[in-house]
C-alpha positions in Angstrom: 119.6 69.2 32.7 120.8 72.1 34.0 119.7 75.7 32.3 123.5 77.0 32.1 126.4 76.1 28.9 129.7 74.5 30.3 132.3 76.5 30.0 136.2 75.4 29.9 138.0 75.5 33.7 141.3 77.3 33.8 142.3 75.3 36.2 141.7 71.6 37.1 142.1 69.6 40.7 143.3 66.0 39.8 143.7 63.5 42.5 147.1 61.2 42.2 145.3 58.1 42.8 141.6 56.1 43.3 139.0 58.1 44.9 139.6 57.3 48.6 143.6 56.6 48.2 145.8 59.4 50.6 147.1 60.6 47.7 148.0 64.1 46.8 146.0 66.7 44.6 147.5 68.5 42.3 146.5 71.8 40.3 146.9 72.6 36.3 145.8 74.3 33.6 142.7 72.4 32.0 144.7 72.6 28.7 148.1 71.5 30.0 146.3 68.5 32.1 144.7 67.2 28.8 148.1 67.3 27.1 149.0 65.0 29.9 146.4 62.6 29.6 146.6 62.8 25.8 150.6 61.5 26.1 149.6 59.0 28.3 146.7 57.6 26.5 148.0 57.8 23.0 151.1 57.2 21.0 152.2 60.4 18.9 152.9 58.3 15.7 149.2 57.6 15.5 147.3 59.2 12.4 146.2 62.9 13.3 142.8 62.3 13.1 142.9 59.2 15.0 144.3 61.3 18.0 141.9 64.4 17.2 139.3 61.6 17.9 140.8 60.8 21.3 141.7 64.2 22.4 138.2 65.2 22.3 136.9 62.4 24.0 139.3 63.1 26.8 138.0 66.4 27.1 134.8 65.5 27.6 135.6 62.9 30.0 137.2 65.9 32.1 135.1 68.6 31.3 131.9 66.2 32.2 133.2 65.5 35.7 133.9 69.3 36.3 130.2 70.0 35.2 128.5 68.1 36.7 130.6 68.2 40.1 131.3 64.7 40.2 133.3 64.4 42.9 132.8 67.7 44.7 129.0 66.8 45.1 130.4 63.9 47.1 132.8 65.7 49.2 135.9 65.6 47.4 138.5 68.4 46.9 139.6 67.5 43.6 138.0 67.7 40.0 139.3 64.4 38.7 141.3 61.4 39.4 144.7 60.2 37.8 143.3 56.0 38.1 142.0 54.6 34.3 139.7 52.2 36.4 137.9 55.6 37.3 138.7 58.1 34.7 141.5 58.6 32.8 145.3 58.4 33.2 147.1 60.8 34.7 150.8 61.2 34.8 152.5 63.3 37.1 155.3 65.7 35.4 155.3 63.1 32.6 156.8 64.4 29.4 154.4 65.7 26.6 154.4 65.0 23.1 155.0 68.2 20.5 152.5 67.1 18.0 149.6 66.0 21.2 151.0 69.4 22.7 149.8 71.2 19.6 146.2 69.4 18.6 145.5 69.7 22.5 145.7 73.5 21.9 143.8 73.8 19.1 140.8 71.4 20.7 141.0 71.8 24.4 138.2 74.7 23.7 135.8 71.8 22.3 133.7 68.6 23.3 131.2 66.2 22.2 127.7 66.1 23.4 124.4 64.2 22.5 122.4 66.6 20.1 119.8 68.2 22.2 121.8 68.0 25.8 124.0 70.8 27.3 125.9 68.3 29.1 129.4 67.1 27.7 129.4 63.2 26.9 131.5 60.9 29.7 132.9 59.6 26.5 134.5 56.5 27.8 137.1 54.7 25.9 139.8 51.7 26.0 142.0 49.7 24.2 139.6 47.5 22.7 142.0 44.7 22.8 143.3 44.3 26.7 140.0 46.0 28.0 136.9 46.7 26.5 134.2 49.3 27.3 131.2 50.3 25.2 132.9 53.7 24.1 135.5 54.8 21.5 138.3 52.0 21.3 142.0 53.3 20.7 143.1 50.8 18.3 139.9 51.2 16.4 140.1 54.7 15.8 144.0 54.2 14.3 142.4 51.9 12.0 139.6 53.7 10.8 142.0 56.7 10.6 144.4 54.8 8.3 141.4 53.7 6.3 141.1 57.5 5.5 138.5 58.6 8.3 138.1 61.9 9.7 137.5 62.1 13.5 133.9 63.2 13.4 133.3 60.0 11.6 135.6 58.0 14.3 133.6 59.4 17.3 129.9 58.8 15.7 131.0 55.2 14.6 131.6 54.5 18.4 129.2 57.3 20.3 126.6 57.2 17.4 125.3 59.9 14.9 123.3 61.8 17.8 126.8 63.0 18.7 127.4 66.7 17.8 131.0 68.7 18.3 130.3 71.9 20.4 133.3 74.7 19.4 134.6 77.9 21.0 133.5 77.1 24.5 134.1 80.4 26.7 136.9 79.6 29.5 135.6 80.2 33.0 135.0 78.9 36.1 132.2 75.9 35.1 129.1 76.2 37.3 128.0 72.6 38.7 124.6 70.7 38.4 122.4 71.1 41.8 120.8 68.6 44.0 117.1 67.4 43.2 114.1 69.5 44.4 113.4 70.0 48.2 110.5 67.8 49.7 110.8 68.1 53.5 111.9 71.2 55.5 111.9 72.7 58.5 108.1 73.7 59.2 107.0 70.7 57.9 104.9 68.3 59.7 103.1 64.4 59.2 104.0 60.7 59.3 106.7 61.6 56.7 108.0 64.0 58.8 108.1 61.3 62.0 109.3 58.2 59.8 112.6 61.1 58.5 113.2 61.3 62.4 113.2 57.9 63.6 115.4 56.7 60.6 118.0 59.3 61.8 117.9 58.5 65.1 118.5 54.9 64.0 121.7 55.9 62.3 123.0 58.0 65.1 123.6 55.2 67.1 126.2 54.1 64.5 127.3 57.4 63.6 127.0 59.5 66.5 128.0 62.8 65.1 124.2 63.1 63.9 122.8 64.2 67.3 119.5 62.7 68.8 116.1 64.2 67.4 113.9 64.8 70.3 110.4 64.5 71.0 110.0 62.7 67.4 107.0 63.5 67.0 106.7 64.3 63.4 107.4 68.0 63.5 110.3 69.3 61.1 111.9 72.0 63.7 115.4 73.1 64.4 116.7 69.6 66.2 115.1 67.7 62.9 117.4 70.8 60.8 120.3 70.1 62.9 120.4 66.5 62.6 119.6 66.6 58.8 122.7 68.5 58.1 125.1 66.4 60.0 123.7 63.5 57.8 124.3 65.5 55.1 127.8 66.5 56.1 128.8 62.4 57.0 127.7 61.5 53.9 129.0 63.6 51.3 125.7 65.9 50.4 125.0 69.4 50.5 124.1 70.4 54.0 121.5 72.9 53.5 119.2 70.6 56.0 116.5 70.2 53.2 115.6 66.2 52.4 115.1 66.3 49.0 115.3 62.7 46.9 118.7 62.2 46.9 119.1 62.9 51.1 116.1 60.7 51.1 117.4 57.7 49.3 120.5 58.0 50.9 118.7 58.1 54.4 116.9 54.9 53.5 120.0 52.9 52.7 121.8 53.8 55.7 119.1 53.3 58.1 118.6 49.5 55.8 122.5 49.1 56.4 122.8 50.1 60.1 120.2 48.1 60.9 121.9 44.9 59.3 125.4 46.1 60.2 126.0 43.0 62.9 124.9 40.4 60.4 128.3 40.3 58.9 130.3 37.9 61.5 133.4 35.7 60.8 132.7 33.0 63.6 134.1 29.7 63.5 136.2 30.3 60.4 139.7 29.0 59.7 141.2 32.6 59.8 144.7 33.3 58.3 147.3 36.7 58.3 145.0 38.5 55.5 146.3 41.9 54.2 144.4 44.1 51.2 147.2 44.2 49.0 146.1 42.2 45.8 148.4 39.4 45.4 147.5 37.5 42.3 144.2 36.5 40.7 141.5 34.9 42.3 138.8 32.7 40.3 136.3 29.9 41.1 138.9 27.3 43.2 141.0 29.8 44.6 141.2 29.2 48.6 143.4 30.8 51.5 143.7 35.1 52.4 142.8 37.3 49.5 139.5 35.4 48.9 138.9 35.7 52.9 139.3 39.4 52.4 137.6 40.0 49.4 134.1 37.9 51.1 134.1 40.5 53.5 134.5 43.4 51.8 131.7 42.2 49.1 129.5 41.3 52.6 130.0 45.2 53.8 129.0 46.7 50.4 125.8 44.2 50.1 124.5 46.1 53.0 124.4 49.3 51.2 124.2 48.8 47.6 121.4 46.4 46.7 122.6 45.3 43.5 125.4 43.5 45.2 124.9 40.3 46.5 126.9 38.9 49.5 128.9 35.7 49.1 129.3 32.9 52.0 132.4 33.9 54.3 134.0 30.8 54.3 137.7 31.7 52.4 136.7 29.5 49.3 136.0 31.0 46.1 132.8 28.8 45.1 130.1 29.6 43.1 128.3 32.4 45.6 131.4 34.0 45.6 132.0 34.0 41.8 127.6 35.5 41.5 128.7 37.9 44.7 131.6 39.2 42.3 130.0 39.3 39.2 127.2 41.6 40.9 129.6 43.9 41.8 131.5 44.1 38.6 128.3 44.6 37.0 127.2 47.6 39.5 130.4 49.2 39.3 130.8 48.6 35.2 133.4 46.8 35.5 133.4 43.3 32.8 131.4 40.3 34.6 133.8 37.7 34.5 133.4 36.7 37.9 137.5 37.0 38.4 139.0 38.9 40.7 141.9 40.6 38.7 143.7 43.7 39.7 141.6 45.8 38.2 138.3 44.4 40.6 140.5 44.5 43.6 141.2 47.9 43.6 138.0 49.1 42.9 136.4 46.8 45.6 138.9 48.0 48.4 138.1 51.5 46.7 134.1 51.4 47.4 134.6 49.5 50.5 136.8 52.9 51.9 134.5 54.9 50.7 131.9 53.5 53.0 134.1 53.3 56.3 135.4 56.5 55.9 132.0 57.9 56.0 132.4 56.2 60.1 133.3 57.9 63.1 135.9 55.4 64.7 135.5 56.8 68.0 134.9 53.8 70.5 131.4 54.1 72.4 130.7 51.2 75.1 128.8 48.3 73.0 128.9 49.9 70.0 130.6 47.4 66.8 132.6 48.8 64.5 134.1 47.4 61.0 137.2 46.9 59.9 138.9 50.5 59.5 140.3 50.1 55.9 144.1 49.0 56.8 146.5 47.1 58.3 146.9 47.7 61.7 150.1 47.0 63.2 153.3 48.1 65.5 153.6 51.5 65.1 150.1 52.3 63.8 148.4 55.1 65.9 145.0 56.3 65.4 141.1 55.6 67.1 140.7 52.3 65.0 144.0 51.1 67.5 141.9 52.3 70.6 139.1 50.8 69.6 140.7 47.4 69.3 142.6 47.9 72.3 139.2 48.6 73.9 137.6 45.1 72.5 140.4 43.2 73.5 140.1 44.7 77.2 136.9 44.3 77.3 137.4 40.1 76.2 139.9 39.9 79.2 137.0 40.6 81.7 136.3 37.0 80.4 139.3 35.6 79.3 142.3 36.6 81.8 144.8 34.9 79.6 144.5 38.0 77.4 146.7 41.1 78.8 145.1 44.1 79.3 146.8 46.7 77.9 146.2 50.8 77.8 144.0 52.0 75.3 145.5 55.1 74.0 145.6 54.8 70.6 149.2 53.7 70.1 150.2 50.1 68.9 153.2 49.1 71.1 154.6 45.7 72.5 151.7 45.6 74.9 148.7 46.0 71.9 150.8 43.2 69.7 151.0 40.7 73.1 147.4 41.2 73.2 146.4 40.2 69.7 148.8 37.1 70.0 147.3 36.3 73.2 144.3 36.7 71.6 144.8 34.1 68.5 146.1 31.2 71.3 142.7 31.4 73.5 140.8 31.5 70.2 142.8 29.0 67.9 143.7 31.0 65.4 146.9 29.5 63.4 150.2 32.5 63.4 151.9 34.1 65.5 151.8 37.8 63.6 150.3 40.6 65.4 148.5 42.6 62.6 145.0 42.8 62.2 143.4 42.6 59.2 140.1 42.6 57.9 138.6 38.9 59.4 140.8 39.1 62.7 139.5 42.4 62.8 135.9 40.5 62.4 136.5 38.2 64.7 138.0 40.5 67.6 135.1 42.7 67.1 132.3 39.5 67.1 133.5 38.1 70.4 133.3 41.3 72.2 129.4 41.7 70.7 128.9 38.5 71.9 130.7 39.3 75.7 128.8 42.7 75.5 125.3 41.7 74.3 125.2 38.6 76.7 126.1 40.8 79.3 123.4 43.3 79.0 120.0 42.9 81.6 117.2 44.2 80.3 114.5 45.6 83.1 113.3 42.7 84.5 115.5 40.3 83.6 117.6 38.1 86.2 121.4 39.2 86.2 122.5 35.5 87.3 124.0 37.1 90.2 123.0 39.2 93.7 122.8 42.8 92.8 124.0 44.7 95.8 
């Protein structure tokens, strides 16, 4: 735990949407947020203490993810986020209740903790009838309230009896927990040393902004420092260029996913006009385009987050599928049904993002790249367009019937001939000219297979006269 007391923000950055959704972030007044959140959460006719109960637990919610930096520590530029699936609703300029707008000022100062801890709780809470969590439920507090219950005996029922109610905090700016005691720096020598530098050279190859180590040769100097920070810097950590555990276990799960990174390939499957836009529920039976989408996406994550498994890619929701999206559901602590409801989606696309964002989409000669995190279309400009303009260029080396087209970046007529053109040589059924996540795949495993077979090693007959 950290040696300091939390103190309340006077201000507080909330971001209008999931984690990795463009939205905007907006700035308030810790107090007048919680007021917010309160008259989104709540309904104002609820028993006082009943929404003294909830009140609190929504400011320790908050005042937990300013404390321990949440989301700064992993690069973000906001405090919080407006999305329930991650912490609790938001509404912009929404009207406040009087009677929230009052309690709110007489707690905001306030929040629970575990007896013994400094840090404030991540008191989660629901419904307890649409949703249910392991925290404070909503509906269970008005009853317990209208059974004559005070709110310190509401939040114990839920949170337990080790729960205390810390009062008067000092307002200030909240200092944030630090990273995990250095191991390696620069100075440092041994096998450790060496095994750090080949790892990141590894991942450079995928992430070239982390430049080259060289000699690697197990001496922690300035290159080693360099190359350290730019990992840190790509992957949302403190880039002070010391490996401590967390740089460490992050280094490891990158250079295990790199290194797997081609093993996710659509070949020979039946694929259709996906988009990421959750359409309707998927279960065990479903068929067709969202299930397509959502097998890829759990096959990306798998590579980096070992507790989820990856399902066949095959478009039908069968029983690996159904395991593959329990896993997740469990990792991200969501309820293992194995369904994919709106809820799931939107957190899978979420983590999925959070992943490729972490990519540099600049297109390097061989190099494979996965699908960019939208819909690419007419009109879409950017260096995921290039880089599928390069692919596609590269395939008409072997497959004239394809246009070539010039890759600048820009989706015109020419880019959307080229996809089409595409689809007829390669059978796939429709004639629209987006790309989505599996055409995306399957543009991107042809050209590894037209690179890589391409490719002489020393020694190695061309199958042709080299002049």
């Amino acid at each position: 735990m950290p040696p300091f007391e939390p103190r309340i923000p006077e201000q507080i950055v909330i971001h209008l949407g999931p984690p990795d959704s463009p939205a905007q972030n907006v700035t308030e007044s810790f107090a007048d947020y919680i007021k917010n959140v309160a008259s989104s959460e709540v309904y104002p006719t609820w028993p006082e203490e009943a929404l003294k109960a909830n009140i609190l637990a929504q400011i320790s919610v908050a005042l937990n993810r300013v404390y321990t930096g949440y989301y700064r520590a992993a690069g973000y530029d906001f405090d919080i986020t407006s999305s329930p699936a991650y912490d609790q609703t938001y509404v912009y300029q929404r009207d406040i209740y009087s009677n929230v707008a009052t309690l709110v000022d007489e707690l905001f100062n306030s929040y629970i903790r575990r007896s013994g801890n400094i840090e404030p709780l991540f008191a989660q809470f629901c419904d307890g009838i649409e949703v249910k969590c392991d925290g404070l439920t909503q509906w269970g507090s008005v009853d317990m309230a209208e059974a004559g219950d005070d709110y310190v005996t509401i939040l114990k029922n839920f949170y337990g009896d080790d729960i205390e109610i810390v009062r008067n905090v000092p307002i200030g700016e909240a200092e944030i927990s630090r990273p995990t005691p250095v191991t390696l720096r620069e100075g440092d020598t041994g096998a450790d040393v060496e095994l750090l530098q080949r790892r990141l050279n590894r991942i450079s190859s995928n992430f070239p902004g982390i430049p080259k180590i060289y000699p690697a040769d197990g001496y922690f100097g300035p290159s080693t420092t360099e190359a350290v920070k730019e990992f840190q810097e790509v992957f949302g950590l403190t880039p002070d260029g010391l490996v401590g555990e967390a740089t460490w276990n992050e280094i490891l799960f990158i250079y295990n996913a790199v290194k797997k990174l081609y093993e996710i390939s659509s070949e020979g499957l039946n694929i259709t006009d996906v988009t990421t836009s959750y359409v309707n529920e998927l279960a065990l039976g479903s068929q067709g385009e969202g299930v397509l989408t959502v097998q890829y996406f759990l096959s990306y994550i798998a590579l980096f987050v070992p507790t989820v498994l990856a399902p066949m890619l095959d478009g039908s929701f069968g029983p690996s599928t159904e395991e593959a999206v329990k896993s997740f559901q469990r990792t991200y602590g969501l309820a293992d049904t194995g369904v994919v409801d709106r809820l799931t989606y939107d957190r899978l696309e979420s983590v999925y993002n959070s992943f490729v964002s972490r990519i540099d989409f600049n297109y390097n000669l061989g190099r494979i790249l996965p699908f960019p995190g939208r819909i690419i279309g007419e009109g879409s400009e950017g260096n995921d367009v290039r880089v599928i303009q390069e692919y596609l260029n590269f395939i008409s080396n072997s497959y004239p019937e394809i246009p070539k087209t010039t890759a600048d970046g820009i989706y015109g007529p020419g880019t959307a001939e080229q996809i089409r053109a595409f689809k007829r040589v390669f059978g796939l059924p429709g004639d629209s000219a987006r790309v989505n996540a599996p055409l995306w795949n399957s543009i991107a495993s042809i050209y590894d297979d037209l690179y890589t077979g391409s490719t002489v090693t020393e020694g190695q007959y061309p199958g042709y006269e080299i002049s």
